[in-house]
N, C-alpha and C positions, 0 to 999 in steps of 0.2 A: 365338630372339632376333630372327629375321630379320624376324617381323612386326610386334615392339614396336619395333622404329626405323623402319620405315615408318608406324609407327602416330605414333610419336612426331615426325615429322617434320610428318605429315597438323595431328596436334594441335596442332603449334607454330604453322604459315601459319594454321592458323582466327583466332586470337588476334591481334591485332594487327600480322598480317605475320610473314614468316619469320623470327623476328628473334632466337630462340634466349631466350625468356623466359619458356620450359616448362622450361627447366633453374634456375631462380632459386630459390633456399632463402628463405624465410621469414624475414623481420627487422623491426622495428618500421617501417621503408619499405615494404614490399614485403609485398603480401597474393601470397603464390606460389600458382601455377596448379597444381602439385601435388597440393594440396587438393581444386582442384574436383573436385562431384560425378559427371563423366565422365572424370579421371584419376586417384583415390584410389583405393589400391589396387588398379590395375589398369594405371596408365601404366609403363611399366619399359625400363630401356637407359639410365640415365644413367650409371651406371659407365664403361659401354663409351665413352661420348662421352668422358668425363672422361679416360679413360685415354686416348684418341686423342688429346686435347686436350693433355694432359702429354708426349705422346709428340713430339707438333708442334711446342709451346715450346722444346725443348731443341734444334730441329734452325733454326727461326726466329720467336725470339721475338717476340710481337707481330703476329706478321703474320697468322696465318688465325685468323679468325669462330668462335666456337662454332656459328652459324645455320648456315656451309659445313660445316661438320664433323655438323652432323645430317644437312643435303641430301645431301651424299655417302653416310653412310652407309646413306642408306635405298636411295642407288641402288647399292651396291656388297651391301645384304642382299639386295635383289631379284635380282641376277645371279646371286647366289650360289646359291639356291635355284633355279635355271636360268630364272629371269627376266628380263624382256626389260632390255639397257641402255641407259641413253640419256646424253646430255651434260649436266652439271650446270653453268649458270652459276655463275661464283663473282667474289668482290665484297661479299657481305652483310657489315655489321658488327652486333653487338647489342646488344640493348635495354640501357636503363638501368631500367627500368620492367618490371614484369609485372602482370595481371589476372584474377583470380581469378573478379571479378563478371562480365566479359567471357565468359572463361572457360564461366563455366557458362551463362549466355547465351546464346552462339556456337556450342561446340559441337555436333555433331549429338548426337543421344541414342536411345538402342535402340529408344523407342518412339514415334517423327516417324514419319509417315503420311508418303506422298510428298510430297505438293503442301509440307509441310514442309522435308522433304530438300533436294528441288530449290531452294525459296528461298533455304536455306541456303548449297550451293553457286552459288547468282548472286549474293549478296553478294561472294565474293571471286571472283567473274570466273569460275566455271566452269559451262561446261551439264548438260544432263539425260545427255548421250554421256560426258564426263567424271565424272560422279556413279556412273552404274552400274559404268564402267572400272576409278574408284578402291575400288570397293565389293570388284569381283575380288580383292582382298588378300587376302577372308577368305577365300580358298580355302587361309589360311596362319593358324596360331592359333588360341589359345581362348577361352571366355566361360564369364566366373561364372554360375553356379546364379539367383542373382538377376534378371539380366538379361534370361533366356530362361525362368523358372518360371510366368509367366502365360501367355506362349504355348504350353507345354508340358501344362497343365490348362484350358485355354479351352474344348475339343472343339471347337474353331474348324471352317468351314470351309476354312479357308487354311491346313491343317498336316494331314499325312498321319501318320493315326492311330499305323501303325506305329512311325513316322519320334519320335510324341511319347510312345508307351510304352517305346520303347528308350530316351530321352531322359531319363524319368522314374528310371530303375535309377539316376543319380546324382545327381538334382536331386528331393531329397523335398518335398513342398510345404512343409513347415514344418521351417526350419532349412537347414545346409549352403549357407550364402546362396554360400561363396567355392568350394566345389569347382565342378572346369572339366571342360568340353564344345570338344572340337572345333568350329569355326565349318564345316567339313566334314568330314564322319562316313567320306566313303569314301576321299579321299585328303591327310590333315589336314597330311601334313609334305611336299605338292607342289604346287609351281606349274601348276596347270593349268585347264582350262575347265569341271571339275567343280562348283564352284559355284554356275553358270548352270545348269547341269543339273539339282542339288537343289533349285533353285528352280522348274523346270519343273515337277519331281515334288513340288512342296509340302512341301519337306524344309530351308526356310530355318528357321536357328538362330534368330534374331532376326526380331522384327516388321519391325524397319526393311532388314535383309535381302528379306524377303519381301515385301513392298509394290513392292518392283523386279517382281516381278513378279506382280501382282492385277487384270490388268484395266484397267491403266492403259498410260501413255504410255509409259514404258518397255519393254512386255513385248517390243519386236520388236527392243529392241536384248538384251535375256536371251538372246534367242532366237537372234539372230549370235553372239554371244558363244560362245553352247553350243555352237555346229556347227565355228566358226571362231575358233580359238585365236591363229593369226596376228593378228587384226584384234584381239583384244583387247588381246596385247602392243604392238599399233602404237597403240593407244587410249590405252592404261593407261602408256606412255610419253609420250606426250606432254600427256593429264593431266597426272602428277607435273611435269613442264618447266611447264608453266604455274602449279600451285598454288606450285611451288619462287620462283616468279616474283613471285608478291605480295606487294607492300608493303615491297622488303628495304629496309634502311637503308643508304643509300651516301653517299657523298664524306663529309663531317663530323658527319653525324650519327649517335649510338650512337658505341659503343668496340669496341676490339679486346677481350676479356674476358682476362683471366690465367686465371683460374677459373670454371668454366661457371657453376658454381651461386652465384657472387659476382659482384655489380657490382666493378669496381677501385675502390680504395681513392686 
């Protein structure tokens, strides 16, 4: 669960700001971001917010953000799994509004080349050093069958043979689109610099993984990252403190939410 609230927090800031409008249910107003095609069936942790959410109201109601109650949690999964922590501004209130068309737009997607990536992140204020930092998560979580099945039968040069027949035992080429693969095969349920490393060795799950490191502008930060574990929790923190930073909605505008997945009535 630890990476689907960082993941889910990531996905919320891409979208129109921190603003908690990834938690919005579906209504005749509201085309919800649920749906899109980079978090259907595969975004997950609203429960957990909902129930911290519930839990918040009874002690004062009104007063804290579903947006703060993601931000936190993502920094409070990262610690957990002995990740680095850092200070979460708080203040955000949220959306009234969500974006589904944004949504799928905005988000990164498995199969962005860097020069992609990187645009992506300097839209909302973050560099090429914050891109890779935020990318270290996957050294946490999995990915469906679908999202890694072309990379895995390409015979690419950018994927290590072994790395994609071992790969192949659960990702058939035809069918089992939703069974899941580790985003890191040697230490999938630990915070560490192992991911930078599978990348050295050509052992990136995802295209958009492994494009961090092909030859391009990135490779020399893969490559700190791999040796130096400190430098990426000081990275990878203060990323998330900047992405946690864009766009919140403060003093009167948005509301305090009663219910994550509902605008107030």
């Amino acid at each position: 669960m630890a990476a689907s609230l960082i993941r889910l927090h990531f996905h919320d800031c891409f979208v129109q700001g921190c603003d908690a409008s990834i938690l919005l249910d579906e209504t005749s107003f509201i085309k919800s971001e649920k749906t899109a095609l980079q978090n259907k069936n595969s975004a997950r942790g609203f429960e957990v917010i909902e129930k911290a959410k519930s839990e918040v109201e009874k002690k004062c109601p009104g007063v804290v953000s579903c947006a703060d109650i993601i931000a936190v949690a993502a920094r409070d999964a990262t610690e957990y799994v002995n990740g680095p922590s850092y200070t979460v501004l708080l203040g955000r209130r949220d959306s009234t509004t969500a974006s589904r068309a944004r949504a799928n737009k905005e988000l990164p997607r498995f199969t962005d080349a860097l020069d992609k990536l990187i645009s992506r992140f300097q839209k909302i204020g973050l560099n090429a050093r914050d891109l890779v930092a935020l990318s270290g998560s996957h050294t946490l979580g999995q990915a469906q069958c679908a999202t890694f099945r072309d990379r895995i039968y390409s015979n690419g040069s950018d994927i290590d043979a072994g790395f994609a027949t071992t790969r192949r035992r659960r990702c058939p080429a035809v069918g089992g689109d939703g069974n899941l693969a580790p985003l890191d095969l040697v230490t999938p349920n630990s915070w560490d610099s192992n991911y930078f490393k599978n990348l050295i060795q050509r052992k990136g799950l995802l295209e958009s993984d492994q494009v961090l490191f092909s030859g391009g502008s990135t490779d020399s930060i893969v490559k700190e990252y791999s040796k130096n574990r400190a430098a990426f929790n000081s990275d990878f923190a203060s990323a998330m403190i900047k992405m946690g930073n864009y766009k919140p909605l403060t003093g009167s505008k948005g509301q305090i939410r009663r219910i994550c997945s509902a605008v107030n009535k």
